[in-house]
C-alpha positions in Angstrom: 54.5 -24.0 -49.8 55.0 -23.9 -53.3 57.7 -26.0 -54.6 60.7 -25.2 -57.1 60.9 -25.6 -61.0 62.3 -28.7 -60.8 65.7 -27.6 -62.5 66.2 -25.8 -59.5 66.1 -28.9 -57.4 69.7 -29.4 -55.7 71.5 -32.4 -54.2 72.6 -30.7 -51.2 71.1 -27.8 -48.6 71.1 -24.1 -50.4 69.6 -21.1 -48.8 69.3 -17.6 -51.0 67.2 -14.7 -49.9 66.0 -12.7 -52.8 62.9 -10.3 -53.0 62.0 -10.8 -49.5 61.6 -14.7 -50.0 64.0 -17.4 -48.6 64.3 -20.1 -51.8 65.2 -23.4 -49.9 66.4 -26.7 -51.6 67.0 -29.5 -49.4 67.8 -33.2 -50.9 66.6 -32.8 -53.8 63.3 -31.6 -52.1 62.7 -27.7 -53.4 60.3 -25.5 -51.7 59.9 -22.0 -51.2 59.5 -20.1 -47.1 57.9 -16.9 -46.9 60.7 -14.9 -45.0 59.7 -11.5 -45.2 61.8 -9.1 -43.1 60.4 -6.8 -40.8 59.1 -3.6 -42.5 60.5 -0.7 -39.8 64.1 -2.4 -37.7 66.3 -1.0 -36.2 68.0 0.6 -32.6 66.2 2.8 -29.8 68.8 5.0 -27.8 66.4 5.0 -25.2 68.5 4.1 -22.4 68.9 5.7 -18.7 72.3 7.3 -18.1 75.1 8.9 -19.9 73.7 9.3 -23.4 75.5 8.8 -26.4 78.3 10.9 -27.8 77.9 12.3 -31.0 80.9 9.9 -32.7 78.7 6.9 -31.0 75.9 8.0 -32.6 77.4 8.2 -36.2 79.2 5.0 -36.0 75.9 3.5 -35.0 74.3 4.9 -38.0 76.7 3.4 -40.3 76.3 0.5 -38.4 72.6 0.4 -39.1 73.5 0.6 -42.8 75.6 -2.3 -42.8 73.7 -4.7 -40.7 70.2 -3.7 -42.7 68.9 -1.9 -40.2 66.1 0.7 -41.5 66.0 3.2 -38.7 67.2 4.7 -35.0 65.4 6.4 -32.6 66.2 9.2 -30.7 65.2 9.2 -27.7 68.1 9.0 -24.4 66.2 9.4 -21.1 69.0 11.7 -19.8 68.6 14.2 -22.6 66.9 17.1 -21.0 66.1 18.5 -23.9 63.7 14.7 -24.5 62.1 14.2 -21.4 62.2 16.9 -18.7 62.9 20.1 -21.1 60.7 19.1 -23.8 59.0 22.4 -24.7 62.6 24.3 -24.7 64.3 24.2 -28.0 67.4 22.6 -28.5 70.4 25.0 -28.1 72.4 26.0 -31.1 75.2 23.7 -31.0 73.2 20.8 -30.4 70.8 21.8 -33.2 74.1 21.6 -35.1 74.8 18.1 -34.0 71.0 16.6 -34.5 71.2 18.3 -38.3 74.5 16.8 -39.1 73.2 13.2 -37.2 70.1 13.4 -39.6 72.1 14.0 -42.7 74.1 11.0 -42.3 71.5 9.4 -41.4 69.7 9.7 -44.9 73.3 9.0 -46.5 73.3 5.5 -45.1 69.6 4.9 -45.9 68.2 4.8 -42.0 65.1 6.9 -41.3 66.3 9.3 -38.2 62.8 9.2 -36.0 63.1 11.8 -33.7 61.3 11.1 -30.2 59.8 13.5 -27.4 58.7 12.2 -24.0 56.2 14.9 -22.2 54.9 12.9 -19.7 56.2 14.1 -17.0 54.2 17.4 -17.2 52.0 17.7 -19.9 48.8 19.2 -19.7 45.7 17.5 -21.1 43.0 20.0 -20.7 42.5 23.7 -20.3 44.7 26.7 -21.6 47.7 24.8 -20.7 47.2 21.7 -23.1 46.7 24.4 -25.7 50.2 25.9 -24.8 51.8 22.4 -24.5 50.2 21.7 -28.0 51.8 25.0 -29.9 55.2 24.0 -27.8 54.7 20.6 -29.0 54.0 22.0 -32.5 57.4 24.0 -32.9 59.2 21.1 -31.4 58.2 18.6 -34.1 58.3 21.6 -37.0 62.5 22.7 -35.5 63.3 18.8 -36.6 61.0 19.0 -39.9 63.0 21.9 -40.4 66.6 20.0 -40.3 65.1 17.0 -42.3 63.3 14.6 -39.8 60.2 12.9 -41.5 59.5 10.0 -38.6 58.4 11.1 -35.1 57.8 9.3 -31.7 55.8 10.5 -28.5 56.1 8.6 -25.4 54.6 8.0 -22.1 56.5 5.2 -20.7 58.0 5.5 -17.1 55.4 8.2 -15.3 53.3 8.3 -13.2 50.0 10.0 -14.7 47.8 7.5 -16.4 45.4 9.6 -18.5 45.2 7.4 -21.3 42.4 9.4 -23.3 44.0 12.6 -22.6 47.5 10.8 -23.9 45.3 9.7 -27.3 43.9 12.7 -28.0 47.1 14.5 -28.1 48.8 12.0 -30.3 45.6 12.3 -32.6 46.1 15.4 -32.7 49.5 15.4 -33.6 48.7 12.7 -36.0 45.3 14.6 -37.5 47.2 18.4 -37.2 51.0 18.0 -37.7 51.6 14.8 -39.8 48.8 15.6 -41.7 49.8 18.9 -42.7 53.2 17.2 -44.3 52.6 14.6 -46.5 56.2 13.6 -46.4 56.0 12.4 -42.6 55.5 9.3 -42.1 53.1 8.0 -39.4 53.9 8.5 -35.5 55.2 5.6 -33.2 54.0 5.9 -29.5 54.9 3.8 -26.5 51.6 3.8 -23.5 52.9 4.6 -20.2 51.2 0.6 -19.6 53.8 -0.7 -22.2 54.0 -4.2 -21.3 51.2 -7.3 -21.7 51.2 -8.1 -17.8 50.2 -4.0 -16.8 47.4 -3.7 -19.6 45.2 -6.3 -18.0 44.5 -8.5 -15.0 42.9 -11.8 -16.1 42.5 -11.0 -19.5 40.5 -7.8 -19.2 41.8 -4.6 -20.6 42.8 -2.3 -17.0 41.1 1.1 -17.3 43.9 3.0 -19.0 44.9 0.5 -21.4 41.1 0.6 -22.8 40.9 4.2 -23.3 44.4 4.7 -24.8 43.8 1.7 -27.3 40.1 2.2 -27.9 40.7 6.6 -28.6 44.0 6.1 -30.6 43.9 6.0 -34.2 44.7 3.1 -36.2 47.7 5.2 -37.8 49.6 5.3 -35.1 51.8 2.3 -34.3 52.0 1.4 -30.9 55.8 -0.3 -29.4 55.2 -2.4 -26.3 58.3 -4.4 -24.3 56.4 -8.0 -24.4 54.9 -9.6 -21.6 57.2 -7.5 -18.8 60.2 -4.7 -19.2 62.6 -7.2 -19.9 61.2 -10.7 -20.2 62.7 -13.7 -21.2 61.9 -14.2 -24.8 58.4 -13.3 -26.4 56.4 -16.1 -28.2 54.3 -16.0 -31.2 51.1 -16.9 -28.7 52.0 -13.7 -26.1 52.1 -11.5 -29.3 49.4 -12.3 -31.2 47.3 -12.2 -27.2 49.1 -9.1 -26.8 47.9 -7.7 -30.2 43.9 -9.1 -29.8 44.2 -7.4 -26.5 45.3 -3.7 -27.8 42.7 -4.3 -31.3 46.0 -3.6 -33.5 49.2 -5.2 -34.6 52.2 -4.2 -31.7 55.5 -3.1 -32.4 58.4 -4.4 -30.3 60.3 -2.6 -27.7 63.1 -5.0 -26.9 65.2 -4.5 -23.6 68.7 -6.5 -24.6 71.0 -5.9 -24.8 70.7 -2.6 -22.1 71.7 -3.1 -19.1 70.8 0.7 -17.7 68.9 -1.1 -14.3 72.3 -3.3 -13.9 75.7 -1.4 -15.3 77.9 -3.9 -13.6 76.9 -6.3 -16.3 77.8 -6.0 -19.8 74.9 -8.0 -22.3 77.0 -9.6 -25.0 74.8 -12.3 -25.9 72.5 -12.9 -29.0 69.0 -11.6 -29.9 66.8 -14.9 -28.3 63.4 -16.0 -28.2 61.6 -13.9 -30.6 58.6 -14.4 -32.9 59.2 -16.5 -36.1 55.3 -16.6 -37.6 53.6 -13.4 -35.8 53.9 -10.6 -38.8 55.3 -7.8 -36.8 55.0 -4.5 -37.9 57.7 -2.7 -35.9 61.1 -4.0 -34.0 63.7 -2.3 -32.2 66.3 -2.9 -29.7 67.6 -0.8 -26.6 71.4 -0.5 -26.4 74.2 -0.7 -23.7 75.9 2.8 -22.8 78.7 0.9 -24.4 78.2 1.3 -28.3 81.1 -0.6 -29.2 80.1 -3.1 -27.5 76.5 -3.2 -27.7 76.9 -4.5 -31.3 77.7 -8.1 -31.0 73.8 -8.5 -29.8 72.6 -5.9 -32.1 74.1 -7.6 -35.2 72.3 -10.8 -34.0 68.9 -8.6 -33.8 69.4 -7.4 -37.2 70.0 -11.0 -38.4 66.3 -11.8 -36.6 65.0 -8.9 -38.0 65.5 -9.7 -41.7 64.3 -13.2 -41.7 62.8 -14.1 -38.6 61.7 -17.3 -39.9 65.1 -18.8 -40.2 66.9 -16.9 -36.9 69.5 -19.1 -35.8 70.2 -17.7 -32.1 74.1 -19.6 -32.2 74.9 -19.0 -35.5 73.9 -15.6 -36.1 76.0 -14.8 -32.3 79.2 -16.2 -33.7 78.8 -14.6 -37.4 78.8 -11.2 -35.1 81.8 -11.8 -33.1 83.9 -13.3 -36.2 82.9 -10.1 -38.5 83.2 -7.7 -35.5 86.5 -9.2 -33.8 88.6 -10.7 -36.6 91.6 -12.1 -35.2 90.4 -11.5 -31.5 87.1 -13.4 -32.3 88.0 -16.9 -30.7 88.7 -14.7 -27.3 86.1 -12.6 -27.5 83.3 -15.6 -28.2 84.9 -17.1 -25.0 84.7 -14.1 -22.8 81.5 -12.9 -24.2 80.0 -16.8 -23.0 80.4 -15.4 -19.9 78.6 -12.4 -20.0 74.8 -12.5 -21.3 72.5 -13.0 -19.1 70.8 -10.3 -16.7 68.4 -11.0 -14.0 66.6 -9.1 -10.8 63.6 -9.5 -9.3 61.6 -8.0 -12.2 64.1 -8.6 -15.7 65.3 -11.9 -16.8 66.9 -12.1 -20.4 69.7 -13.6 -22.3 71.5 -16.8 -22.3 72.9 -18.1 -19.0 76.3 -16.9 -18.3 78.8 -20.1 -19.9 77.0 -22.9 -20.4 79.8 -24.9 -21.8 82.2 -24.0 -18.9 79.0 -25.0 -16.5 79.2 -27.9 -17.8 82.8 -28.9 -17.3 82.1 -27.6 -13.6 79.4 -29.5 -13.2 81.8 -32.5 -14.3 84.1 -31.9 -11.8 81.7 -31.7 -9.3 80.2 -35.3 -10.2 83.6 -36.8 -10.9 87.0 -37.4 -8.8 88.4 -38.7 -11.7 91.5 -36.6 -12.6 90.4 -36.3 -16.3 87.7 -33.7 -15.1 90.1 -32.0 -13.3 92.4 -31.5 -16.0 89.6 -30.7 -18.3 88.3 -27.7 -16.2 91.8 -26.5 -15.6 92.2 -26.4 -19.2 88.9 -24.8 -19.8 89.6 -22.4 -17.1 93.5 -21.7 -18.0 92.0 -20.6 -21.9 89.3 -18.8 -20.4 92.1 -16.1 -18.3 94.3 -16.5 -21.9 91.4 -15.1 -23.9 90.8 -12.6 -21.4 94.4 -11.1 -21.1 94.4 -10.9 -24.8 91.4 -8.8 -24.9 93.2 -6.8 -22.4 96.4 -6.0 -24.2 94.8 -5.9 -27.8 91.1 -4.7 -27.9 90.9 -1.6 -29.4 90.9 1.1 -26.5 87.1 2.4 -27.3 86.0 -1.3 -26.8 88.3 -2.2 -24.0 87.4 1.3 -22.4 83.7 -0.4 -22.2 84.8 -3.7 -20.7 87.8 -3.5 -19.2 86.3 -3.6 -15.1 84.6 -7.1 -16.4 87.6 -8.5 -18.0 90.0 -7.8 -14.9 87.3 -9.0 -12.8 86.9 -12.6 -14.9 91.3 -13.0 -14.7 91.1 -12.6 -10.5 87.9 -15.2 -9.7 89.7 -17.2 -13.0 92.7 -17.1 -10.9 90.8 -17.8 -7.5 89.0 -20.9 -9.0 92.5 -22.1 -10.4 93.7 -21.5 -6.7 91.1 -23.2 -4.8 91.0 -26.5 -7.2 94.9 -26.5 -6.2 93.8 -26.1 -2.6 91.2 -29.4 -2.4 94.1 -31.4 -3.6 96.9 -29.9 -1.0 93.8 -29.3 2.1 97.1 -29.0 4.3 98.9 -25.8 2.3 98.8 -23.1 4.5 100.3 -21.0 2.4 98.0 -22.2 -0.9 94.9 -21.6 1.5 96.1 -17.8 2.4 96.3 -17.0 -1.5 93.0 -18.6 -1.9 91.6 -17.0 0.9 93.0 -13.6 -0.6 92.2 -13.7 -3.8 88.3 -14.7 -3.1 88.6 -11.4 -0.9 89.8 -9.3 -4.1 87.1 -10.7 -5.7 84.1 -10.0 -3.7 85.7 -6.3 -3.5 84.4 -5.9 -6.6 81.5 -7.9 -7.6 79.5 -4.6 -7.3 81.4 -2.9 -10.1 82.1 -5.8 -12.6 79.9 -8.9 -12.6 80.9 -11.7 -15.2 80.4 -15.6 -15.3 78.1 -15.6 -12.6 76.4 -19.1 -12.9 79.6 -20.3 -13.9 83.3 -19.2 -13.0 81.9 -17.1 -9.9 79.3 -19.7 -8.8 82.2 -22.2 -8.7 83.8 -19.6 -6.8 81.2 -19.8 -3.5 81.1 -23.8 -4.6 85.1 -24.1 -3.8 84.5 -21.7 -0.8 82.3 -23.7 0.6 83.8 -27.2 0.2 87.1 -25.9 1.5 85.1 -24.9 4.9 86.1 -21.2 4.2 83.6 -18.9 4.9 
């Protein structure tokens, strides 16, 4: 590291970003951190389920502009017109929409990559790969024609693994379409094996991964998810394995904060466990359905994305919620505790679901002291206060996105409350039938709205069980 001029030194901590460089003066001890933002950032509509609207979509390109976010993909699974219609042309009106999405797109300075995803059918050899080739061709030259200069082809989520045949195309592309206008930029791809743990077994390249990496050109940037679909948290060491393995520098596909394999659950938690030295060429994140809501994480993943190097998971998560929420922001960082991490038997990401309030359960647990008790009551009574001001004052777009999880959280908040009142009065018939009740009204819809699950749910079952009540 090079160190300060030292008229620059400072008595106290001072951090500026300028040029791409984070200057750093600590005690009197100046130095200088190489904090270069990630060259191409930004969001991936690439979901499963009810796209986008076209308002979303705009607001989420002036949100891009704000946060520093360089680009947005389109490419919603549930588009037709993306995936399982790719060689139809858009109709009219919606050739009206992409052009005025793409125009303000360029107004806020965020590169509009427009993505197709013909796996499900293409052809690779004979007459027909020359037909899906031309259709291919006027699909790519309709969106040159309303102003797109990025493009994406993918092959993730099918079931044919050709991996030359998938290279050739995109060399193709690459060698015949982006070629022939110099004012496109070079393609993105995602490989139908787009994550470390399906290219290989044992550390040797399985068959498809080696011909798709070995026959694409270097041009072409590759996105891949990290070591699974949705893993928790991506080291520098699984990168850079994940890179020797493909012979080139990987882009990131990151899976939080969507939560299209679990909509029950909304992901409000930060950006975590990302690369800090790896140079990464490529980053983007995968919404919720919910766009409103979506961009408490998505500010945190444009935080990481600038300066990697200095990501601070916490801080950059509260910064989001106290710009975003304003007056609502001590409610909403409460609620939104409860609500971050997702897990199944193949994803695992995000912070656990309030650690603090864990904690004070935990407590109780451990303790018969009545200071414990009074403790989690507190915690718990502020917890159902935050929530029934997010209720009554959330703007109705936001609350529209959350409103099954926030009733949810008030009746097992309620429950809990109910049940700690029970262990204290065993002999309350009348305490233990409201109890009993409102653990019933809960489990009605745990499907629909899941919230707090290691937390004010667990201690749900926890009371359930130490109360005998099945």
């Amino acid at each position: 590291m090079r160190l300060f001029p030292r008229a620059l030194s400072l008595r106290k901590a001072a951090i500026v970003l300028a040029g791409g460089l984070v200057f750093s003066s600590v005690l009197g001890n100046s130095s200088v951190i190489e904090a270069t933002p990630i060259p191409l950032r930004g969001i991936i509509e690439g979901f499963y389920g009810t796209p986008w609207q076209q308002a979303e979509r705009l607001d989420i390109l002036a949100f891009c502009h704000t946060q520093d976010l360089n680009a947005y993909i389109y490419a919603p699974k549930d588009d037709p017109y993306h995936r399982a219609k790719w060689r139809e042309p858009y109709p009219a009106a919606k050739m009206q929409e992409l052009s005025a999405l793409i125009k303000a797109a360029k107004a806020q300075n965020v590169r509009f990559i427009f993505a197709v995803s013909p796996g499900l059918d293409i052809h690779f050899s004979g007459l027909k790969s020359y037909q899906d080739r031309l259709a291919m061709e006027r699909k790519l030259q309709a969106m040159y024609d309303l102003g797109v200069r990025d493009f994406a082809i993918f092959f993730d989520d099918i079931q044919d693994k050709d991996g030359k045949g998938q290279a050739k195309l995109l060399n193709w592309i690459s060698e015949h379409f982006v070629a022939a206008h110099k004012d496109v930029n070079p393609l993105l791809t995602v490989p139908t094996e787009y994550f470390y743990k399906d290219m290989q077994v044992d550390g040797e390249l399985k068959p498809y991964t080696r011909d798709f990496s070995t026959t694409l050109n270097p041009e072409i940037q590759v996105l891949y998810t990290g070591d699974g679909v949705v893993p928790d948290g991506l080291s520098d060491a699984q990168l850079q394995a994940a890179d020797n393995l493909y012979g080139r520098a990987l882009g990131i596909w990151w899976n939080y904060p969507v939560t299209d394999y679990m909509e029950s659950k909304l992901a409000l938690g930060p950006i975590e466990k990302l690369p800090t030295k790896t140079s990464i060429p490529a980053i983007f994140f995968n919404p919720m359905k919910h766009e409103q809501l979506s961009k408490i994480a998505l500010a945190t993943g444009a935080d990481y994305a600038r300066a990697p190097q200095l990501y601070q998971t916490q801080a950059a998560w509260e910064k989001a919620i106290a710009q975003q929420y304003g007056n609502l922001a001590s409610d909403m960082k409460r609620v939104a505790a409860e609500s971050q991490h997702l897990e199944n038997n193949w994803a695992k990401i995000g912070p656990a679901d309030g650690q603090e309030l864990r904690q004070y359960i935990d407590a109780y647990w451990q303790s018969s002291d009545g200071a414990s008790t009074q403790q989690l009551t507190e915690h718990l009574t502020a917890l159902k206060k935050s929530a029934a001001s997010l209720k009554q004052n959330l703007p109705a777009k936001t609350l529209s996105e959350c409103q099954p999880q926030i009733e949810q959280l008030i009746r097992i908040v309620d429950a809990d409350l109910t049940g700690m009142r029970l262990r204290e009065q065993p002999d309350d018939k009348t305490l233990k039938e409201q109890f009993i009740r409102q653990r019933q009204d809960v489990i009605a819809h745990d499907e629909k709205a899941k919230i707090a699950e290691t937390s004010a749910r667990a201690f749900l079952n926890e009371l359930a069980s130490s109360l005998t009540i099945q």
